[in-house]
Each structure stands twice: as C-alpha cells, then as structure tokens.
FITI-40996 format. One record per atom (N, C-alpha, C): residue in three letters; y, z, x negated. Coordinates in nm, 4 decimals, decimal comma. Layout:
% residues N
SITE   rest          Y          Z          X
SITE    ALA          Y          Z          X
...
***
This chain:
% residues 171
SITE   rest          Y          Z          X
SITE    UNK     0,8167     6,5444     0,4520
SITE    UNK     0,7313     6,5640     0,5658
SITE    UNK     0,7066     6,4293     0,6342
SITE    UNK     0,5701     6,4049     0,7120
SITE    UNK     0,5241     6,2847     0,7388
SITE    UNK     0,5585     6,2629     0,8636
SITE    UNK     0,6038     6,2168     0,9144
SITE    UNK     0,6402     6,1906     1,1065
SITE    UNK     0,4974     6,0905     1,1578
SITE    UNK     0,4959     6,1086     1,2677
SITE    UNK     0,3688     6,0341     1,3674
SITE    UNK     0,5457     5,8957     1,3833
SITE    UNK     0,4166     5,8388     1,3861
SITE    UNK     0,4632     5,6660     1,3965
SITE    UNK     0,4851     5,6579     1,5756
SITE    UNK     0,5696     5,6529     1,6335
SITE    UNK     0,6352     5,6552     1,7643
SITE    UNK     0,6085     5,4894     1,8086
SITE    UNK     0,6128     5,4904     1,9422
SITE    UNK     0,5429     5,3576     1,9963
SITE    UNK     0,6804     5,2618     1,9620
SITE    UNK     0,7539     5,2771     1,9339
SITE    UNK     0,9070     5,2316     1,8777
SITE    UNK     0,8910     5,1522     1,7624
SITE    UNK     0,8301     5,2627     1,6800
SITE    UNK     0,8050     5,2174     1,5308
SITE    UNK     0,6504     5,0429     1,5254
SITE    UNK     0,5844     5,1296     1,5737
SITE    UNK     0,4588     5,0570     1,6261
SITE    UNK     0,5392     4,9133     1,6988
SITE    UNK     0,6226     4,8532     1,8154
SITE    UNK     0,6442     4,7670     1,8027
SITE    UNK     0,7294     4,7145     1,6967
SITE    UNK     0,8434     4,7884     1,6839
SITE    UNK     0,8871     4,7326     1,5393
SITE    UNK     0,8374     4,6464     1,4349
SITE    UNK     0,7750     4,7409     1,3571
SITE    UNK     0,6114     4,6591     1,2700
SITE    UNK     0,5914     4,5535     1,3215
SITE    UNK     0,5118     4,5286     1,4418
SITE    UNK     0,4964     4,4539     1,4958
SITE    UNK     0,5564     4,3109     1,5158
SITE    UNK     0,6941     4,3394     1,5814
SITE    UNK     0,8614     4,2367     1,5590
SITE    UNK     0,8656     4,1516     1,4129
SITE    UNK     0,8411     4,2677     1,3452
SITE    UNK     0,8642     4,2686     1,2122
SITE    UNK     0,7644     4,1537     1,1410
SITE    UNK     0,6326     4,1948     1,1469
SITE    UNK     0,5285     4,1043     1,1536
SITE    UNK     0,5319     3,9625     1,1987
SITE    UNK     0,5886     3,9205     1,3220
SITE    UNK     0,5439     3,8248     1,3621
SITE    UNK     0,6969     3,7281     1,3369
SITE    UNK     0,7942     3,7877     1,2662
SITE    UNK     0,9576     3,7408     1,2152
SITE    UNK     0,8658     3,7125     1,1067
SITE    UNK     0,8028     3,7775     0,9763
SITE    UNK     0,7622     3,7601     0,8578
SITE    UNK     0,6933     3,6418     0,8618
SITE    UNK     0,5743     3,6837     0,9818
SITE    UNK     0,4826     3,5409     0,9894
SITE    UNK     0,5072     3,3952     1,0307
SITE    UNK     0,6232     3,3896     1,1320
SITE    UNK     0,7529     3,2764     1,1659
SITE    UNK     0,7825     3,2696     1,0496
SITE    UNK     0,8770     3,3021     0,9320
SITE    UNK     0,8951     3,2782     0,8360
SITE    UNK     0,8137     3,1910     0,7201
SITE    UNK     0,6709     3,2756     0,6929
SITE    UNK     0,6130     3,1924     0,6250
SITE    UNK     0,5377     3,0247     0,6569
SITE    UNK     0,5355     3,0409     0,8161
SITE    UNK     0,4625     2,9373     0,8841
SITE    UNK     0,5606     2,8049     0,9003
SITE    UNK     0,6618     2,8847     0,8839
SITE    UNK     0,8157     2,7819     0,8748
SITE    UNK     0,8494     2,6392     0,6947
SITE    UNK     0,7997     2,7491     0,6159
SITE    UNK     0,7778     2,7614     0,5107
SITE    UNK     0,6739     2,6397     0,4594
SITE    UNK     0,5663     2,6973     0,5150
SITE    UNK     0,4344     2,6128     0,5042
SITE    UNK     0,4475     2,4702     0,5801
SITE    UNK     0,5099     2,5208     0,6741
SITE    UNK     0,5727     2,3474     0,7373
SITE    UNK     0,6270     2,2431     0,6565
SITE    UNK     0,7701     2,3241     0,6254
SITE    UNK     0,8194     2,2252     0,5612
SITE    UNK     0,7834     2,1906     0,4563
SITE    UNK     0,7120     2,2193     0,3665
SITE    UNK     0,6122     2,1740     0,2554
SITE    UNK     0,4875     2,0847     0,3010
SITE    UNK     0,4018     2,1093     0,3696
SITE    UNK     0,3246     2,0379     0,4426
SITE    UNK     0,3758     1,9169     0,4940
SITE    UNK     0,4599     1,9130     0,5994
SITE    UNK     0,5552     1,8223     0,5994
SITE    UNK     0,6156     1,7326     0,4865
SITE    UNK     0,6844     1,7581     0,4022
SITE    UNK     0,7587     1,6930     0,3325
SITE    UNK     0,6130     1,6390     0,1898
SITE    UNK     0,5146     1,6807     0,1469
SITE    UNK     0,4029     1,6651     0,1064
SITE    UNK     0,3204     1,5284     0,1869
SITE    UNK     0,3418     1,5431     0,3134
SITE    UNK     0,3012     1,4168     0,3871
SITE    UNK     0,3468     1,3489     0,4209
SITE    UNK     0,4596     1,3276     0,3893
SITE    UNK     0,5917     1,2371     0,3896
SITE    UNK     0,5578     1,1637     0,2974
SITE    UNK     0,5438     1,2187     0,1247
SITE    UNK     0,5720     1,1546     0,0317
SITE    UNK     0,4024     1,1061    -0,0178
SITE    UNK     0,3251     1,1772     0,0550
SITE    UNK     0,1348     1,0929    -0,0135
SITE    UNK     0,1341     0,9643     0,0820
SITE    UNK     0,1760     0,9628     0,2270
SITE    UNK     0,2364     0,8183     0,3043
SITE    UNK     0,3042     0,7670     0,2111
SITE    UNK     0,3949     0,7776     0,1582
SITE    UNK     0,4560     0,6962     0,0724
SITE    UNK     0,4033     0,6151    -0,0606
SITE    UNK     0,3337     0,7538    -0,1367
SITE    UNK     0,2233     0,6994    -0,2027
SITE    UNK     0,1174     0,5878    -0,1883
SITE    UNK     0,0713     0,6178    -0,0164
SITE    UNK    -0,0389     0,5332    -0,0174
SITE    UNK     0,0150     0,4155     0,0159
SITE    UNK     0,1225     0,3540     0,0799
SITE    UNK     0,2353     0,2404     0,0813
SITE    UNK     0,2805     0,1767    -0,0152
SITE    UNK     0,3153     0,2688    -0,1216
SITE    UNK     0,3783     0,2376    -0,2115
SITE    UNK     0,2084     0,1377    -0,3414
SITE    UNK     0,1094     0,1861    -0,3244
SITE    UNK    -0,0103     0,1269    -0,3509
SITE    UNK    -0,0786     0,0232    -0,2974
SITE    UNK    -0,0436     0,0011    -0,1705
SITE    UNK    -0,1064    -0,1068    -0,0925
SITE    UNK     0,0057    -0,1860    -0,1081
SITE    UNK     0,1739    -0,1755    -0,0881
SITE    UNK     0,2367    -0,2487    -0,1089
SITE    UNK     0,3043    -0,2967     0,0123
SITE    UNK     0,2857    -0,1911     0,1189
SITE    UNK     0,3628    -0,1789     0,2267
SITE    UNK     0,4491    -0,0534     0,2638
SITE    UNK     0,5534    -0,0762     0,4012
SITE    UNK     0,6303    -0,0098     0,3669
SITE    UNK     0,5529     0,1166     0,4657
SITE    UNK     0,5769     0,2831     0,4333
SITE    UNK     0,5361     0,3264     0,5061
SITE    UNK     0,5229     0,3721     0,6303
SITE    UNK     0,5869     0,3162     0,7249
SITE    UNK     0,6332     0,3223     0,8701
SITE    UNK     0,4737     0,2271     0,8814
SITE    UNK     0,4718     0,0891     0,8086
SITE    UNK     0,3504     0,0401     0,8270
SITE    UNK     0,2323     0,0848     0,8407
SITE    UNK     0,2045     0,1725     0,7222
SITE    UNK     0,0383     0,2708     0,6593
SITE    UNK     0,0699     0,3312     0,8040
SITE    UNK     0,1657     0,4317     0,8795
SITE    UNK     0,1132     0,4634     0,9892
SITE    UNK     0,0853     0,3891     1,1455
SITE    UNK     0,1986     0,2922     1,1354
SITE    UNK     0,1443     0,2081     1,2453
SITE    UNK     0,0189     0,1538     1,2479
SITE    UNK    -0,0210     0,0997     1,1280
SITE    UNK    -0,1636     0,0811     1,1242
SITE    UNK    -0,2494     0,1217     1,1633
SITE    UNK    -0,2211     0,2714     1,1553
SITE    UNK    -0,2986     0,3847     1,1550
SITE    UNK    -0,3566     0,3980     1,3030
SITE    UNK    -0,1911     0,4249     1,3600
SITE    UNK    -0,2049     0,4238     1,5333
SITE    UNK    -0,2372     0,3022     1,5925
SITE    UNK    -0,2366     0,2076     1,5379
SITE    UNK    -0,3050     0,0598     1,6645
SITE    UNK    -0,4648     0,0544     1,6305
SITE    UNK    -0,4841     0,1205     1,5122
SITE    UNK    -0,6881     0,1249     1,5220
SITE    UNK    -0,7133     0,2004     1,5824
SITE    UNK    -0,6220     0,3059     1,6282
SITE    UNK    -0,6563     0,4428     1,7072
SITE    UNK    -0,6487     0,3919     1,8780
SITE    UNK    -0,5668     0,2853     1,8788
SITE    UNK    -0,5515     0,2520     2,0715
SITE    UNK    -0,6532     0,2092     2,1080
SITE    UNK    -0,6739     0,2108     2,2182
SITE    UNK    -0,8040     0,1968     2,2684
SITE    UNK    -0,7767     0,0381     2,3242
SITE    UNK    -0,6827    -0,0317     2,2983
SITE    UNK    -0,7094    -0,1830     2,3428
SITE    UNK    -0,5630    -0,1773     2,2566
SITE    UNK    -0,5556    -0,3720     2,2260
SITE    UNK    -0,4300    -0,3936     2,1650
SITE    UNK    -0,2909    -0,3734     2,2297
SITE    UNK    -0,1817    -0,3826     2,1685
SITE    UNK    -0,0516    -0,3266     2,2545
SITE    UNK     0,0610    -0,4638     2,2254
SITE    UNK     0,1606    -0,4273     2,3505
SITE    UNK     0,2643    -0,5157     2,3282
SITE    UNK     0,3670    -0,4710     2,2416
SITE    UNK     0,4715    -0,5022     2,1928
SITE    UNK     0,5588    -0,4723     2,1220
SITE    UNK     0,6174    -0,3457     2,2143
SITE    UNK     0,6718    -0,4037     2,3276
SITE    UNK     0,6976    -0,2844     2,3960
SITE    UNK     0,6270    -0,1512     2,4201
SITE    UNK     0,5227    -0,1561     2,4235
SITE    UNK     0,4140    -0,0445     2,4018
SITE    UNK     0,4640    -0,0055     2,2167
SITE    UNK     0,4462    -0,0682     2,1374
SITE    UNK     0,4550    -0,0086     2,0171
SITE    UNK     0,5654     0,0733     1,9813
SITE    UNK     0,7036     0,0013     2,0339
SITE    UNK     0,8380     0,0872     2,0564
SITE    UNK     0,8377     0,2117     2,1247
SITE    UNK     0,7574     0,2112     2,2180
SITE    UNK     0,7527     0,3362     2,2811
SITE    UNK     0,6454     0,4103     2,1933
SITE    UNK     0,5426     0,3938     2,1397
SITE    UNK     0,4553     0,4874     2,0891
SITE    UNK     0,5019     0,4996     1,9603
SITE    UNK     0,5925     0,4596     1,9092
SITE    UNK     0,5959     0,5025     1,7414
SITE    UNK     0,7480     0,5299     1,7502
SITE    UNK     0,8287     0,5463     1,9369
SITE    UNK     0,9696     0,5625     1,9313
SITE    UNK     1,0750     0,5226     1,8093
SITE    UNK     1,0559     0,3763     1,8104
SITE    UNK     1,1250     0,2630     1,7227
SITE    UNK     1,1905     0,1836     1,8493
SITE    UNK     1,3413     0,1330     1,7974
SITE    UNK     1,3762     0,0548     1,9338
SITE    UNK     1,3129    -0,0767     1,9010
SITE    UNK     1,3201    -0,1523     1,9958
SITE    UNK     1,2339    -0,2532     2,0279
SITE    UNK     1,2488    -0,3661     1,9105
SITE    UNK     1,3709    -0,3774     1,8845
SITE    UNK     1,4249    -0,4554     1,7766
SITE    UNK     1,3524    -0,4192     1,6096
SITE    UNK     1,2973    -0,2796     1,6101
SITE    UNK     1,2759    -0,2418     1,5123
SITE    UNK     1,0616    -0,2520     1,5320
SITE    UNK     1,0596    -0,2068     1,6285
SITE    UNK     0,9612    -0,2699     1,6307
SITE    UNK     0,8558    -0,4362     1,6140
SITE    UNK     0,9610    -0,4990     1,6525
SITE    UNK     0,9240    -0,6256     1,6672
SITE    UNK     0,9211    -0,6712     1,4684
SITE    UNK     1,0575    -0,5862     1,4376
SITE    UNK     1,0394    -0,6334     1,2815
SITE    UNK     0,9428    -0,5464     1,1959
SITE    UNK     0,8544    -0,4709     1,2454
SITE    UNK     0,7259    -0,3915     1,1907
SITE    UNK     0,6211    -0,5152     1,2451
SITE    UNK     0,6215    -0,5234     1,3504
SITE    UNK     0,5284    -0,6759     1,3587
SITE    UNK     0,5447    -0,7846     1,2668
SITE    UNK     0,6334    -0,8354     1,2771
SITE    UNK     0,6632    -0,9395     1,1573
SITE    UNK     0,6279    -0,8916     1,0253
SITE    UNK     0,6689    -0,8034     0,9758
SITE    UNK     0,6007    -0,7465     0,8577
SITE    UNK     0,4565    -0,7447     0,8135
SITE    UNK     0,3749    -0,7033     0,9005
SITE    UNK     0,2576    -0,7006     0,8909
SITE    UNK     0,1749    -0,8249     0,9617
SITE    UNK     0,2614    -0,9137     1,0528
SITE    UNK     0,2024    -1,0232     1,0539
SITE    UNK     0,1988    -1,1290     0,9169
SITE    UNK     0,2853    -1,1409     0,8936
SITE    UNK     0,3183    -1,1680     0,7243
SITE    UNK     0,2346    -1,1410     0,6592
SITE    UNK     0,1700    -1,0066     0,6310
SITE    UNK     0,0875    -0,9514     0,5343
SITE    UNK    -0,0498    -1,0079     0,6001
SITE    UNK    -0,0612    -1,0560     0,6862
SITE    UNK    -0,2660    -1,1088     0,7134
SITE    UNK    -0,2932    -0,9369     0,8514
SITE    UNK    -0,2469    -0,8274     0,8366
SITE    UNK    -0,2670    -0,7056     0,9091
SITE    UNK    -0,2863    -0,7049     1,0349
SITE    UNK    -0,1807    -0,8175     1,0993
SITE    UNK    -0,2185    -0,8252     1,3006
SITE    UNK    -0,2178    -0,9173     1,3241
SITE    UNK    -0,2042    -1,0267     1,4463
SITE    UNK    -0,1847    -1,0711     1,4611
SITE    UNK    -0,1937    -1,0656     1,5765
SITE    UNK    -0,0200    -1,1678     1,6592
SITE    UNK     0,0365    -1,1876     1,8197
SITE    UNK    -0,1052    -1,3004     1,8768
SITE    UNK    -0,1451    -1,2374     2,0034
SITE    UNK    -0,2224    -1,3405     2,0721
SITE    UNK    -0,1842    -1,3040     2,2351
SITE    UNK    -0,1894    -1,4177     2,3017
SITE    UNK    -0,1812    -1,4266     2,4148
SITE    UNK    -0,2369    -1,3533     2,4938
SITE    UNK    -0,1962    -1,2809     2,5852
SITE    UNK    -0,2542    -1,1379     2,6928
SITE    UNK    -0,3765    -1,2878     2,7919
SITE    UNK    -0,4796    -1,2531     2,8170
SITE    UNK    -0,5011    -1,3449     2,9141
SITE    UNK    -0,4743    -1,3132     3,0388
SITE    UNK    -0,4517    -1,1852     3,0968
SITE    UNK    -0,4396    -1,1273     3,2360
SITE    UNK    -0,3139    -1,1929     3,2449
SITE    UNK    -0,2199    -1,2096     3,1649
SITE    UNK    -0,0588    -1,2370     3,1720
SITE    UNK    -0,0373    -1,3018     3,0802
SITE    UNK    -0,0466    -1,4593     3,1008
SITE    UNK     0,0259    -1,5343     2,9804
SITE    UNK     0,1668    -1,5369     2,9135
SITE    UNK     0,2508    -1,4130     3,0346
SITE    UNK     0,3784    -1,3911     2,9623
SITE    UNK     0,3758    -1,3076     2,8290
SITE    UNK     0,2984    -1,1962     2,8414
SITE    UNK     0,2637    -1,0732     2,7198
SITE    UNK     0,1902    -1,1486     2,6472
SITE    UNK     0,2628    -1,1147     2,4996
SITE    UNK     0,2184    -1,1297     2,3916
SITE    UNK     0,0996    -1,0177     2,3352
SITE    UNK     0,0121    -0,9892     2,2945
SITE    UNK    -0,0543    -0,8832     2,2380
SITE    UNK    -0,0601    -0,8357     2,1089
SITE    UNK    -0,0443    -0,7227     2,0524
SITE    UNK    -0,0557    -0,7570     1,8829
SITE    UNK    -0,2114    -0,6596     1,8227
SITE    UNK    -0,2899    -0,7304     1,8097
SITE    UNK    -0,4026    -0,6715     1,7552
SITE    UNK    -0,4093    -0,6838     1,5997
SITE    UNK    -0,5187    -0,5654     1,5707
SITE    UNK    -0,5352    -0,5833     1,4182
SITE    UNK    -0,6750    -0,6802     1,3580
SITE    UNK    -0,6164    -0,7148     1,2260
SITE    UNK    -0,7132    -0,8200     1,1631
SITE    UNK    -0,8065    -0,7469     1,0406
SITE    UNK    -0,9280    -0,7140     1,1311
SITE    UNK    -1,0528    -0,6147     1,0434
SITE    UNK    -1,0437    -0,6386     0,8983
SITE    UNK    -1,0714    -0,7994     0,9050
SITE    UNK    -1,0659    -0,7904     0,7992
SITE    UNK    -0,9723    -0,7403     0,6273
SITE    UNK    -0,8538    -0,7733     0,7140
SITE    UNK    -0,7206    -0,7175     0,6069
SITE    UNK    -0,7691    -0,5881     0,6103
SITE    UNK    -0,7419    -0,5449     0,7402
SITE    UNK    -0,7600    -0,3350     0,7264
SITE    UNK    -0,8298    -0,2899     0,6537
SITE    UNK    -0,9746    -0,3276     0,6089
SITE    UNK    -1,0514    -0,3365     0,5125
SITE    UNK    -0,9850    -0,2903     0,4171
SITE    UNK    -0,8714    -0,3115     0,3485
SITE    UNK    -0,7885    -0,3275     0,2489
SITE    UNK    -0,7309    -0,1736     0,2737
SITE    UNK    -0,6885    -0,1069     0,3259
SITE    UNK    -0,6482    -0,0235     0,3751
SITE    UNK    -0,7328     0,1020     0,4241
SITE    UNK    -0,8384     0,0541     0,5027
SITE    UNK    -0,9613     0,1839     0,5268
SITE    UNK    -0,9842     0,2030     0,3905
SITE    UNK    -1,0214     0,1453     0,2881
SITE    UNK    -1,0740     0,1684     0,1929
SITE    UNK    -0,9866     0,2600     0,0827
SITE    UNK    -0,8680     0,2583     0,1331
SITE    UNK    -0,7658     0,3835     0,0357
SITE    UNK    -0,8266     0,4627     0,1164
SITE    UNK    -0,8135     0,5134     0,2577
SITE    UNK    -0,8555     0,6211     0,2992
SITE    UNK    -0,9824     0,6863     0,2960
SITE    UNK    -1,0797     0,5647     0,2902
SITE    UNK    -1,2191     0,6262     0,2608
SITE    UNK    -1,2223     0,7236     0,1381
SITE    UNK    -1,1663     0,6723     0,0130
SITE    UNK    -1,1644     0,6789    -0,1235
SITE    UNK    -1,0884     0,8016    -0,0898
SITE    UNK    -1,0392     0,8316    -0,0321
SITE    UNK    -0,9440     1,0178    -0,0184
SITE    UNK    -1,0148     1,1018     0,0352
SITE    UNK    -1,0769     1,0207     0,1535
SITE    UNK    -1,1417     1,1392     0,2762
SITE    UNK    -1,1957     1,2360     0,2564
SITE    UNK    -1,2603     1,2160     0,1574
SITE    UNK    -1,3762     1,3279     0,1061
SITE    UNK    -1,2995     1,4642     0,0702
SITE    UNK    -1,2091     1,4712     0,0065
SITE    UNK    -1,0890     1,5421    -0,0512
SITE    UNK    -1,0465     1,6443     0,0931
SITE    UNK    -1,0087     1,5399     0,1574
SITE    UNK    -1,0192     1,6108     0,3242
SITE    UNK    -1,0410     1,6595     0,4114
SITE    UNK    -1,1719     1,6257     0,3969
SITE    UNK    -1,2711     1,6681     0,4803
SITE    UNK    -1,3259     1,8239     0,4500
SITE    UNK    -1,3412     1,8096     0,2675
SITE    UNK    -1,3508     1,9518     0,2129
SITE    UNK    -1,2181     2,0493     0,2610
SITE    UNK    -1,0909     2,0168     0,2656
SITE    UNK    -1,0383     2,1003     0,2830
SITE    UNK    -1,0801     2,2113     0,4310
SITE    UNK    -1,1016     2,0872     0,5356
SITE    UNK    -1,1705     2,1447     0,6443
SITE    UNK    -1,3351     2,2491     0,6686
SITE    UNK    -1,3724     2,2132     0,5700
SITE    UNK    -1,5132     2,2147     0,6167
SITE    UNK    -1,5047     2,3913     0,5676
SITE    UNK    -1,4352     2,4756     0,5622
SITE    UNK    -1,4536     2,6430     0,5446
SITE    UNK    -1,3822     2,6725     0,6492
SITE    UNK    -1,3454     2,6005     0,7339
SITE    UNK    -1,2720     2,6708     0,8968
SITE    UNK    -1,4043     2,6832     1,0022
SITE    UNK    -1,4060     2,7890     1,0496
SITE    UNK    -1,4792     2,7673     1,1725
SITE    UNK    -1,4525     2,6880     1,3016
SITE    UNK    -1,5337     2,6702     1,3894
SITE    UNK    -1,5008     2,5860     1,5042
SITE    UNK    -1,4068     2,6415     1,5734
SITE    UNK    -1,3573     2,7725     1,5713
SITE    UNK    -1,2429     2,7839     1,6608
SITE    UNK    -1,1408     2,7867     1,5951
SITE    UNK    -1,1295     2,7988     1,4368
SITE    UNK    -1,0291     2,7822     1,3905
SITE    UNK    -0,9818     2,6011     1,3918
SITE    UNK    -1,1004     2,5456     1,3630
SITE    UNK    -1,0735     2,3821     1,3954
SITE    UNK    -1,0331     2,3512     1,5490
SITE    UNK    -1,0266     2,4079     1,6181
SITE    UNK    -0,9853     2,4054     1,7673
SITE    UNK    -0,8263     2,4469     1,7546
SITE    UNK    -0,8148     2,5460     1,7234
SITE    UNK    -0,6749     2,5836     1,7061
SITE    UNK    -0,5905     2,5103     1,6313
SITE    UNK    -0,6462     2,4055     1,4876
SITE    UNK    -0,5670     2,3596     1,4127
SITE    UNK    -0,5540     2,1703     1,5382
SITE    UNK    -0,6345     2,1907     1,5927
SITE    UNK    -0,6503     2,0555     1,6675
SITE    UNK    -0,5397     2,0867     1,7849
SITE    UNK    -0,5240     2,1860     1,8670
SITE    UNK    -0,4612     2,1759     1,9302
SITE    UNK    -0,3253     2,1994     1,8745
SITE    UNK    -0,2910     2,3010     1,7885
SITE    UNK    -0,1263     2,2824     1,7508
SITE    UNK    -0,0912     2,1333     1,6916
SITE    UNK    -0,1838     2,0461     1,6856
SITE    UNK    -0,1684     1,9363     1,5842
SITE    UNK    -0,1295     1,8738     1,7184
SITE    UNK    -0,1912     1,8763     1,8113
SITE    UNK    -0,1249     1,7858     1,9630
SITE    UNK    -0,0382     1,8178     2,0415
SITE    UNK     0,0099     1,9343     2,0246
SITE    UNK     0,1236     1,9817     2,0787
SITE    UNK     0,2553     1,9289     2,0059
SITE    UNK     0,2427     1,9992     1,8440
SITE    UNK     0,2906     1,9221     1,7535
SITE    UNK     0,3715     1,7822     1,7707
SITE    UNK     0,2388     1,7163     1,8033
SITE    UNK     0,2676     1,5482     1,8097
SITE    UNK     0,3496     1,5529     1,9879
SITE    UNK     0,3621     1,6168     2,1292
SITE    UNK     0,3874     1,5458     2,1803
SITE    UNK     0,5427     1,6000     2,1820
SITE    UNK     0,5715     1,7578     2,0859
SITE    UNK     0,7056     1,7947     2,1055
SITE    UNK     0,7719     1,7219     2,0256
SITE    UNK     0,7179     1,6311     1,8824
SITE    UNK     0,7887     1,5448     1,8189
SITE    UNK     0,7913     1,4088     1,8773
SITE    UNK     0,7566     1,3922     1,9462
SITE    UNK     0,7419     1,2465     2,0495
SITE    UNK     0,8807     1,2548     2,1218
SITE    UNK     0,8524     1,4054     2,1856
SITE    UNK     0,9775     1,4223     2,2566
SITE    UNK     1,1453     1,4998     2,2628
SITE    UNK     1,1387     1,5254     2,1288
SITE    UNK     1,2329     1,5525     2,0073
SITE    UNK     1,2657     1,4087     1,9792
SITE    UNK     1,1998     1,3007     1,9424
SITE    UNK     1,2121     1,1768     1,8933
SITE    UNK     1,2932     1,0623     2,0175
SITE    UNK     1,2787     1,1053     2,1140
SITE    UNK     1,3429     1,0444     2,2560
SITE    UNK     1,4600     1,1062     2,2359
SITE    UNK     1,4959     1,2638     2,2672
SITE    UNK     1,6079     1,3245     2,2643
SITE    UNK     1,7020     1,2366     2,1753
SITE    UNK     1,6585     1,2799     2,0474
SITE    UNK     1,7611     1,1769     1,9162
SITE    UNK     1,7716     1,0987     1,9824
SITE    UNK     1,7157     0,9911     2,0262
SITE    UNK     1,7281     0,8152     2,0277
SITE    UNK     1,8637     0,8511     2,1406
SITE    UNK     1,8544     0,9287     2,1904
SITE    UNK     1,9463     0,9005     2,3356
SITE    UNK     2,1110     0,9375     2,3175
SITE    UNK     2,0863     1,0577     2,2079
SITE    UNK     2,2503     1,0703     2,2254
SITE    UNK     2,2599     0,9720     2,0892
SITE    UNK     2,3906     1,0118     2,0846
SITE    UNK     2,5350     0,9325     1,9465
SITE    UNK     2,4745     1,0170     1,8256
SITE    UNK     2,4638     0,9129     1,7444
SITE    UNK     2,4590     0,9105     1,5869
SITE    UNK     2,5356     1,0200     1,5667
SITE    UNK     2,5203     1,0862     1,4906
SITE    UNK     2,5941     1,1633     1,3697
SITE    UNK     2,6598     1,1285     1,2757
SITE    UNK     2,7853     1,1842     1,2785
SITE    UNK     2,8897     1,1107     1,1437
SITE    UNK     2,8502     1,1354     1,0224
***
C-alpha cells in the first residue's frame, strides 16, 4: 500500500538533496581545483617559470597601477621575504621591473615589462578560445552566478590564507 508523502518526508528529500548536492559540488571542487593547480603548472613549466610566477603575473596586469612589494605580500599573502624573492625572479627574467615611486622617492614600485609579457599573453591567447567555449552555453545569469561564487571564493581564500599565516606551523 502507497502512503501520501508527509511534509516530514518532503523535507527530508529535500535535506537529502541538498547533502547529495554538497557532496557532488565538493567533489567537483576538488578536481577543478587540483586540475588548476596542475595546467598553472603546465603553463610554468612551458614558459619556464615557476608557478607562483604565471599567477603573479597574472595579478599585477590586473592592478590598476603598479605595486610595492609590500602591496604584493599582502595581495598574493606571501610574507614579505617571499615576496621580494618572486620579484627578483622575474626581475631576472626581463618580466618587471623596480622603479622609483615619484610621489615618494622612498617606495620602490614594481611594474610589468609589455614587452616580455608578450611572451606569456601569448600562451594564454593560444588557450582562450578553449575557454571561452566552455562559457559561451551559460546564460547571463548563470554567468553572474559563476562570477559571483568566483569572488566570494577568492575573498574567503584570501582570508583562510591570513588565518594560516597567523597561527604555528603544523608538525
């Protein structure tokens, strides 16, 4: 005999549903994730830098004016020491270069050198397309939705990324 589905059952399902869908979205993360871990690596491992670089790169064409080291430590939450040796790295390579702040001849500035990046836009151009298709069957509100979890995303790992820095290492 068939029973009527009780408002019990009905959230249940429901519970049930959105545990299943946590699950798979968990899933899809860490693959997604760990997938973009290792094509960064790829594209590093091709240009011949290391990949902490391919993304710093990434983020100083994205600032809207050049940054100090101290600015870079804080935006890519690297301590300062580690930052400064991502500068050196890519000053080395032709990629930035330190110039004098003029507002403040104490600050150093580190901008990028077009021309090297060149070297570098051009892996990404050569992918984009690949990319872009993946996008282009979402509608605009689904591209809204993937835009905003993508910035939320970024500022709870910003601030996940502080937390770590602050307490004691792990044995």
């Amino acid at each position: 005999m068939l029973r009527r589905a009780t408002s019990w059952d009905v959230v249940r399902m429901a519970t049930n549903r959105r545990a299943k869908l946590y699950e798979d979205l968990s899933m899809a993360s860490r693959r997604y994730l760990a997938s973009y871990v290792l094509f960064n690596q790829a594209i590093a491992d091709h240009l011949g830098l290391h990949p902490t670089d391919v993304q710093f790169l990434s983020l100083l064409t994205a600032a809207p004016a050049p940054l100090t080291v101290k600015e870079i430590a804080e935006m890519t939450s690297l301590t300062t020491g580690s930052a400064t040796r991502l500068v050196d790295r890519l000053e080395r390579g032709g990629y930035v270069e330190r110039t004098p702040d003029r507002a403040d001849r104490r600050r150093v500035l580190v901008t990028s050198v077009p021309d090297r990046l060149d070297r570098v836009t051009a892996v990404w151009d050569d992918l984009g397309e690949s990319w872009q298709a993946l996008l282009d069957d979402h509608t605009d509100e689904e591209l809204e939705v993937i835009t905003r979890h993508m910035t939320r995303a970024h500022d709870l790992s910003h601030a996940q990324m502080r937390s770590l820095r602050s307490k004691p290492k792990a044995d």
